[in-house]
N, C-alpha and C positions, 0 to 999 in steps of 0.2 A: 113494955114488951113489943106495940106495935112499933117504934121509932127503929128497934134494935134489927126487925123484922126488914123493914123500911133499907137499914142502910146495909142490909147483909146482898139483898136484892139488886140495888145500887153498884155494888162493888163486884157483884160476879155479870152485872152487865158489864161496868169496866174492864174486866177482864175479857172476856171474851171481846170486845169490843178489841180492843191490844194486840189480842190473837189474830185477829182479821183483818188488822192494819199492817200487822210484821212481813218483813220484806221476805221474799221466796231465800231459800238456800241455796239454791242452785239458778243462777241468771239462765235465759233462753240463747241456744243457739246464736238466733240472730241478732241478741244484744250485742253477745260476745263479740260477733263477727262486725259489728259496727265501731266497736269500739276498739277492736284492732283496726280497721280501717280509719277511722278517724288518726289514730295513732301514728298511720306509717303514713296519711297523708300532709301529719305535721312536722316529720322531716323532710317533706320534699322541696325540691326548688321553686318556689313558688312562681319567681319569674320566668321558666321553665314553661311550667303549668297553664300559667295566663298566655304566652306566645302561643302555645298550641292550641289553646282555645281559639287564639283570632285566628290560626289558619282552618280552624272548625273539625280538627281533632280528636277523636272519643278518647277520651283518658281514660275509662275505665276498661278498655280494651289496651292498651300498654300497662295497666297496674296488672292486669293479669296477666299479660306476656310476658314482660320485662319491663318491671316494676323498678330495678335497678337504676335506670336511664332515669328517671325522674330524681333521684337522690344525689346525680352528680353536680359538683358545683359549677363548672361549667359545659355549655354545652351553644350549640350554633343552630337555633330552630333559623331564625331568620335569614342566616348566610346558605343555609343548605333548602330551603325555601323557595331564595333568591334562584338559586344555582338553578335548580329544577325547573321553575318559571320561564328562566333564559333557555332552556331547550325546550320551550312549547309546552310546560304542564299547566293546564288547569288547575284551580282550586280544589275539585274533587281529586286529581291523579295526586296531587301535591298532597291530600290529605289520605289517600289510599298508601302512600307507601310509606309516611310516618308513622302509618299505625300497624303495617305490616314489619317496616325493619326500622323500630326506635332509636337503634340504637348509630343511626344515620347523624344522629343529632348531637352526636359526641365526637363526630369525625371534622379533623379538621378539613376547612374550606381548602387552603391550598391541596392538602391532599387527596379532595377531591377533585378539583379543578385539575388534577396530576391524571387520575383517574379518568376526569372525560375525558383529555386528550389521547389520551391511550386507546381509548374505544372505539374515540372517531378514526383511528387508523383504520379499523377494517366494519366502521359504517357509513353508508352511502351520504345520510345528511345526519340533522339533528333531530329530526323528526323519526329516524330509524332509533334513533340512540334512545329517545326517551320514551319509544315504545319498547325496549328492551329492559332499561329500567323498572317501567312498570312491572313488567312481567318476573323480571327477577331482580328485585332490590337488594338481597340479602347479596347477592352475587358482585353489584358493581360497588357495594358499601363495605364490600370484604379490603379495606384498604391497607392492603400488606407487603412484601417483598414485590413494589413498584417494578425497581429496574429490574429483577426477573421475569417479570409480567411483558416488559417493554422488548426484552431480548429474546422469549420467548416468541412474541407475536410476529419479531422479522424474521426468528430461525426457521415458525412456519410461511411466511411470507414465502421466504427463500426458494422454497418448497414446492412456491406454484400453487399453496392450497386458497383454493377462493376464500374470498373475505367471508360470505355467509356461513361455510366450515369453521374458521376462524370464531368467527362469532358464535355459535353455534357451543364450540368447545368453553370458551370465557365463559357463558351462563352455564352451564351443564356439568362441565369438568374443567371447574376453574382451580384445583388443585394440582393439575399439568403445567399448569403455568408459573406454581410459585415453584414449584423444582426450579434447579438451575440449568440454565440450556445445557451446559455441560453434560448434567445427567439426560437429559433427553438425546442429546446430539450419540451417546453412549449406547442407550437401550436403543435404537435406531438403528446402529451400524451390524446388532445382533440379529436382525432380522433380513429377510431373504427379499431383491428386487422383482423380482418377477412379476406381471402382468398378474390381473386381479385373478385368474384362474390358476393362476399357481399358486399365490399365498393362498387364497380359500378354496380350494379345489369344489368341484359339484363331486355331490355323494354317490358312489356307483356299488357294485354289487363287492370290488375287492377291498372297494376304500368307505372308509365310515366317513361319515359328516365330520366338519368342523376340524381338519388334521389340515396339517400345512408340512410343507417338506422341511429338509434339518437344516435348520438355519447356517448361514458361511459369515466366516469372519471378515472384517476388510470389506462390505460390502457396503452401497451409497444408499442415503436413507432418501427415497422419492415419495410425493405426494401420495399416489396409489398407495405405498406403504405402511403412510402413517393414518390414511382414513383408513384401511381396513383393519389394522389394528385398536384404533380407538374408538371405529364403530362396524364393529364386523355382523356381514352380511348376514340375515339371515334364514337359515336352508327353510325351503317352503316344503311342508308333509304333504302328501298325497291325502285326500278328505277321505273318512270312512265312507264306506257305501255299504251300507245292510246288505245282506244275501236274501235276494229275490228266488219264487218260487217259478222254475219252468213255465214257460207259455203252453198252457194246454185251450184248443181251439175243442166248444162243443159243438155238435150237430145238433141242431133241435130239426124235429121233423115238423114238415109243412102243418099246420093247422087245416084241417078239412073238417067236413058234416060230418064224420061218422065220428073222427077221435074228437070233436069238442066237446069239453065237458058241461054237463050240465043239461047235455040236449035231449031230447027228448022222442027226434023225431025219427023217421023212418026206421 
């Protein structure tokens, strides 16, 4: 009876022992999320991966952004590297804006090299051009309707609009550009030449802010024109000022021996 004792003891240790070694049913969180990651970093381009590393990189800031750009089969770290370099960038600017616009790394090199020369139209050097880069990458890496871009920039040229305007418009409303001058040359001729006080008039007590007169047909699209159109002035409000209470002036009467207080004497 003692053996029988013995091995029943034995066995519901084993058991419970089985209990306490079986895997969870439900994996944690952050398993899971490892193990998607390991996953979508085993389709990526590895060669890819490692180029971006030597220009010193943080890849886990492009798997969050745009995660995509790592899974392409070709891409240009080193020609668009290069490119950047030759306009003055450092290791750090060079690695600040592949982490800001990845997607830099799938554009081809002619078509950027298409791209600087376009910019350098209306920048002073190259030292202007790849601080404008920096600042908006997404903007000069948008590599699309080129010869729009190019016709574009002399129909402002034409125009007398200074190059910093010029530039100004390519990083900010670089959507003006891929229009076709046609269309621009178009919406242009609908609006009125007049002198900056007639397209935006100052606001008075008959005329509201921000009205402009009725546009005439047949009329010449001028510089004034198109900067006040595409970046219109704007009216300065009069600052509140609290309602103050009337200036009232008190008389205090002279302090003498008889009204001070406190005293005592005479």
């Amino acid at each position: 009876m003692l053996w029988k004792l013995l091995l029943r003891s034995q066995s519901c240790r084993l058991c419970s022992f089985k209990k306490m070694q079986s895997p969870p049913k439900y994996r944690p969180f952050l398993t899971c999320f490892t193990y998607i990651t390991d996953r979508q970093s085993s389709k990526e381009n590895t060669r890819t991966v490692e180029k971006l590393y030597k220009f010193s990189v943080d890849i886990r800031k492009i798997r969050r952004l745009k995660g995509w750009v790592l899974l392409e089969d070709k891409t240009y770290v080193e020609e668009i590297a290069s490119i950047l370099q030759e306009l003055g960038a450092d290791e750090t600017a060079v690695a600040s804006i592949l982490e800001r616009c990845p997607e830099a790394i799938v554009c081809s090199p002619t078509a950027v090299n298409t791209q600087r020369k376009l910019w350098q139209l209306v920048c002073k050097n190259e030292e202007e051009l790849i601080k404008l880069i920096e600042q908006f990458p997404e903007s000069f890496f948008t590599i699309k309707d080129q010869e729009n871009q190019k016709l574009n920039v002399q129909f402002f040229q034409e125009l007398e609009l200074k190059n910093v305007v010029i530039s100004r418009l390519l990083t900010t409303a670089s959507n003006v550009f891929h229009n076709p001058v046609e269309k621009n040359k178009q919406m242009g001729t609908l609006f009125t030449t007049a002198d900056p006080t007639a397209v935006t008039p100052p606001a008075t007590a008959d005329t509201p802010p921000f009205t402009s007169p009725i546009p005439t047909e047949g009329t010449v699209v001028t510089a004034v024109l198109v900067t006040s159109r595409l970046f219109p002035p704007i009216q300065a409000t009069p600052p509140m000022v609290a309602p103050t209470a009337p200036f009232v002036t008190l008389k205090i009467p002279p302090v003498t021996r008889d009204n001070m207080p406190g005293c005592c004497c005479g």
